[in-house]
Every structure is written in C-alpha cells, then in structure tokens.
C-alpha positions as CSV (number, residue, x, y, z in Angstrom):
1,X,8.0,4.6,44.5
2,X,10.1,3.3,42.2
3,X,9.1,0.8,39.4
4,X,10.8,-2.6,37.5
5,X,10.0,-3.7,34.7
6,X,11.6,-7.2,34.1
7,X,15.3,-6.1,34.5
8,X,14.8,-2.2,34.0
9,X,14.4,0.2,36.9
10,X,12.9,3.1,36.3
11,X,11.8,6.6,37.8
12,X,12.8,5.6,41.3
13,X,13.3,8.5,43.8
14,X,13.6,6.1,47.2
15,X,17.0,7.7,47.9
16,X,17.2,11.4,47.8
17,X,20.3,11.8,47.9
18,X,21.0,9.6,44.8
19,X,18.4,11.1,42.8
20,X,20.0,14.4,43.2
21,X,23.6,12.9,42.3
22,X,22.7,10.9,39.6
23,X,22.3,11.8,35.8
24,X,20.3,8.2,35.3
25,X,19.5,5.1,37.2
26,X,22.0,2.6,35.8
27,X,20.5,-1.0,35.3
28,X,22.5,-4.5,34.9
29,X,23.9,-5.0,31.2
30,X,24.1,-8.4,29.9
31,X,21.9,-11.4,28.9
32,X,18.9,-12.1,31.2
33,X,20.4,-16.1,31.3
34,X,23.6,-15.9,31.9
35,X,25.4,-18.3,34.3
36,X,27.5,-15.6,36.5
37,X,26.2,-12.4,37.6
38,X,28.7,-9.9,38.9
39,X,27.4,-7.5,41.3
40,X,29.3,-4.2,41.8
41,X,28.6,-1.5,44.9
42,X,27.1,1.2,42.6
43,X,27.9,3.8,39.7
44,X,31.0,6.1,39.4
45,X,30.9,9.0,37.4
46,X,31.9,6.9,33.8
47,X,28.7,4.9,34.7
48,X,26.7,7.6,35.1
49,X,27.4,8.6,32.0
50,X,27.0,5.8,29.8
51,X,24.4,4.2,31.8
52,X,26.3,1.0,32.0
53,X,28.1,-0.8,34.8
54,X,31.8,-1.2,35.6
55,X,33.3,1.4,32.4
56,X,36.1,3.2,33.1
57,X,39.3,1.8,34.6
58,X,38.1,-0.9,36.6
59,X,35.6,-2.2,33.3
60,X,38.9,-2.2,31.5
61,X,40.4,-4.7,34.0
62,X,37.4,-6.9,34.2
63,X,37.3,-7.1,30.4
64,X,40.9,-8.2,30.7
65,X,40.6,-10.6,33.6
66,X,37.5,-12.3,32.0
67,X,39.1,-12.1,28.6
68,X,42.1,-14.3,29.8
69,X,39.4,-17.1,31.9
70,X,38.0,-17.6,28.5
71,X,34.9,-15.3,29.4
72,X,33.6,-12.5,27.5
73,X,31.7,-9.7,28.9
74,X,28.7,-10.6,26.4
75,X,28.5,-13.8,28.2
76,X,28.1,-12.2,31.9
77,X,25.7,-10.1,33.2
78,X,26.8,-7.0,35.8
79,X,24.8,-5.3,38.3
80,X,25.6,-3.4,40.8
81,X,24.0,-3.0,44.9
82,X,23.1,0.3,44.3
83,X,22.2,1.6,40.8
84,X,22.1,5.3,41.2
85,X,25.5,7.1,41.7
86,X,26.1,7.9,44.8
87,X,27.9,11.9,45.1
88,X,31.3,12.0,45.2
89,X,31.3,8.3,44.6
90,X,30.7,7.9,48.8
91,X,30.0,4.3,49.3
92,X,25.9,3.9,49.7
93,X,24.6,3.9,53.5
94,X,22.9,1.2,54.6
95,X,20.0,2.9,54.0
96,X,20.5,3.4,50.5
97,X,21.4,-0.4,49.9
98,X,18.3,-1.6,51.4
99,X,16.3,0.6,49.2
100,X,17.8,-0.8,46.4
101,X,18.2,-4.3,47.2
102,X,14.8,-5.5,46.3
103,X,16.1,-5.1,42.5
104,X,18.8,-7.0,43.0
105,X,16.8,-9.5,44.5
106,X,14.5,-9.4,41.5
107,X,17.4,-9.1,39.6
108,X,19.0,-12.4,40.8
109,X,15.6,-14.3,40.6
110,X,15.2,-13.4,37.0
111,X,18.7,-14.3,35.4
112,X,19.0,-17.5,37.5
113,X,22.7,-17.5,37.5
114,X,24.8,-20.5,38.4
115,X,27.3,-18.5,40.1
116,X,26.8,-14.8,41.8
117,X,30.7,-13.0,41.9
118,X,30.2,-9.8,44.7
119,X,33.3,-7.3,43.8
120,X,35.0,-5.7,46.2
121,X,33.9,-5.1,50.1
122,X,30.1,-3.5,49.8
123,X,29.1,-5.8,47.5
124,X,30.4,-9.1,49.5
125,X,29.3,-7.6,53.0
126,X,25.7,-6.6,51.8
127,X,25.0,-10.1,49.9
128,X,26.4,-12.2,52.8
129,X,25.3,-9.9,55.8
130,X,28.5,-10.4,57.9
131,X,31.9,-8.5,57.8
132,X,34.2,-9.8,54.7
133,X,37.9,-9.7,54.9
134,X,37.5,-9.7,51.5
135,X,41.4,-9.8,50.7
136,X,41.8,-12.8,52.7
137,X,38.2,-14.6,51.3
138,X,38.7,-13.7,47.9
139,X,38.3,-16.6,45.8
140,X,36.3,-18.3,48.6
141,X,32.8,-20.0,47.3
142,X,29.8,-19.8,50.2
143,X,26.1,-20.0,50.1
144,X,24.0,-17.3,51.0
145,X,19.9,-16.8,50.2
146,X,19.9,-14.8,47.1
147,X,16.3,-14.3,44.6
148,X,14.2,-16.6,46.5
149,X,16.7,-19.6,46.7
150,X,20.7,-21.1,47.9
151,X,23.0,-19.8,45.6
152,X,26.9,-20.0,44.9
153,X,28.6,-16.7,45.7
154,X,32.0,-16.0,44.9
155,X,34.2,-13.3,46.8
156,X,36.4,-11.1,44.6
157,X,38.6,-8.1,45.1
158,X,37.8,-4.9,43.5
159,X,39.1,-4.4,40.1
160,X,40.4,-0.6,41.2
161,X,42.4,-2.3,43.9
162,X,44.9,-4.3,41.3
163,X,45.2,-0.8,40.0
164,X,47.8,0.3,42.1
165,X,48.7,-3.7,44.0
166,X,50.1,-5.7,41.7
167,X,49.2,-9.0,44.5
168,X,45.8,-8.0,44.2
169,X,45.9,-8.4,40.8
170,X,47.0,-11.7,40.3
171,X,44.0,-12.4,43.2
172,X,41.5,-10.6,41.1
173,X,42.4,-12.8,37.6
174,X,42.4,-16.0,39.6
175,X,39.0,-15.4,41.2
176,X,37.3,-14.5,37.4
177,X,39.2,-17.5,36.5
178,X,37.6,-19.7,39.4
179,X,34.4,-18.5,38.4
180,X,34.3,-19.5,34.5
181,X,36.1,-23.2,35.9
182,X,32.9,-23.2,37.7
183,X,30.2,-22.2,35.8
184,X,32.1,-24.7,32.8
185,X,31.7,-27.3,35.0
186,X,28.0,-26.6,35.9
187,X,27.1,-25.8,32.3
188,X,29.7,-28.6,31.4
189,X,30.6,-26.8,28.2
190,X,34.0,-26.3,26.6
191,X,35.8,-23.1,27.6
192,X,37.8,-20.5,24.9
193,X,40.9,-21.6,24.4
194,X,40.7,-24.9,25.6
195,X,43.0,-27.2,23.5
C-alpha cells in the first residue's frame, strides 16, 4: 500500500479519507542534501494544486523570513507530516500521521539534514511526541530520534500565525534566522549578506 521511490511517494491509498480529498500526493521540494529540512503538517488547497509544499500565503512568508537569514528556498528542502490534503484543511488524526510518517522518516534519512525546523504545533508535537507550547518553545533547539539517528530539531511558529500577530512574526523570522546561524556554523560557510 503505498510505494517511495527515493524521495517520491506514489499511489498511496493508506488514508481514505485523504485519498478522497486530495487532487495529488504532494512530495518534499528541494535538494536531497540540504542542511535544514522544514517539515509542515500537510497540504492546503494551493498545495494541492501545485503539488508543492508551503505556496500560498504562508510560502510567501517563509520565502520572506528565509530571504532576510540569508537563505533561499533553493537551498532548503520542505516536507510536510502528512502529504495528502486533508478535507477542509482538518488537521490529520493521529491515525493519518502515523500512516504517513514512515516517509518522513525515509525522508529525513535520505537528505541527512544538519538541522530539522517542525512549523507550527502538528508538526512539533508529532516529531517530538510530547505536547509543544510551541509559542513559548519556538526558537528552542532539542534532540529527538529522527531517520535512524539524534538529530537537531528546531521549534518554529506557523507562518499563517504572523499573518494576523505581528509578535509572532518577529518570533517566526528569528527562529529561520536561528536556523541558517546554525546550519552556517555546522557547514562553517559564509552566509548572504555577510560583510
């Protein structure tokens, strides 16, 4: 039921639900090496349509946030938990997660990334399997078992939340910020902009 190949899921029909809301199964975008994976709850309507993660409104401000950290979105890769849309943009059920998250996991294993940024509340809660406050944790840097090994996770707010709090935004651009300080300091190369 379901099938990956490398980075591409395909013909997957392990949530019925999903299958019956979706238009496509929408896979990660970005290179399969890059030092910071951002991982998003699932598709919204704009994602369903152009079968590509975090378009629309909140792609916009995650352009812009990563933009100003000296990042571009060639650079990253973005996935999301769930990669079929769920109807009326619900958040996924547990259920639907799980079925999903062996992708991700595969996902994770194969890019390697130095740093793994969850966005927003789903995303934080199902990679770290414990409540996040994420308002309060955002910015915060844990370890949790990811693809097989320890990895650096990075709590963020959701993009759609500095859409109508202006606090929240300045949260949300210092957390993209945190994340390319860290991965330049892994990768010890020279960051846009730098003078």
């Amino acid at each position: 039921m379901g099938h990956m190949d490398g980075l591409e899921v395909s013909e997957c029909e392990r949530c019925p639900a999903l299958v019956e809301s979706r238009s496509r199964i929408v896979n990660g975008a970005g290179p399969d090496d890059a030092d910071v994976l951002f991982v998003g709850e699932g598709p919204g309507a704009q994602e369903d349509q152009q079968g590509e993660p975090f378009v629309g409104r909140s792609g916009d401000v995650l352009d812009e946030a990563l933009l100003e950290a000296g990042l571009d979105r060639e650079s990253v890769r973005i996935t999301n938990c769930v990669r079929c849309r769920p109807p009326e943009n619900r958040d996924p059920t547990k259920e639907e997660l799980n079925n999903c998250r062996g992708y991700l996991e595969q996902e994770i294993e194969l890019i390697d990334p130095e740093l793994v940024v969850p966005i927003g509340k789903v995303p934080s809660e199902h990679l770290l399997e414990r409540d996040v406050a994420v308002t309060s944790e955002a910015g915060d840097l844990v370890d949790a078992e990811l693809g097989g090994q320890r990895r650096h996770v990075l709590i963020s707010v959701h993009p759609a939340a500095t859409l109508y709090d202006r606090s929240q935004r300045d949260t949300f651009f210092d957390t993209i910020a945190a994340a390319a300080d860290y991965t330049d300091a892994e990768s010890g190369q020279q960051q846009l902009g730098d003078f």
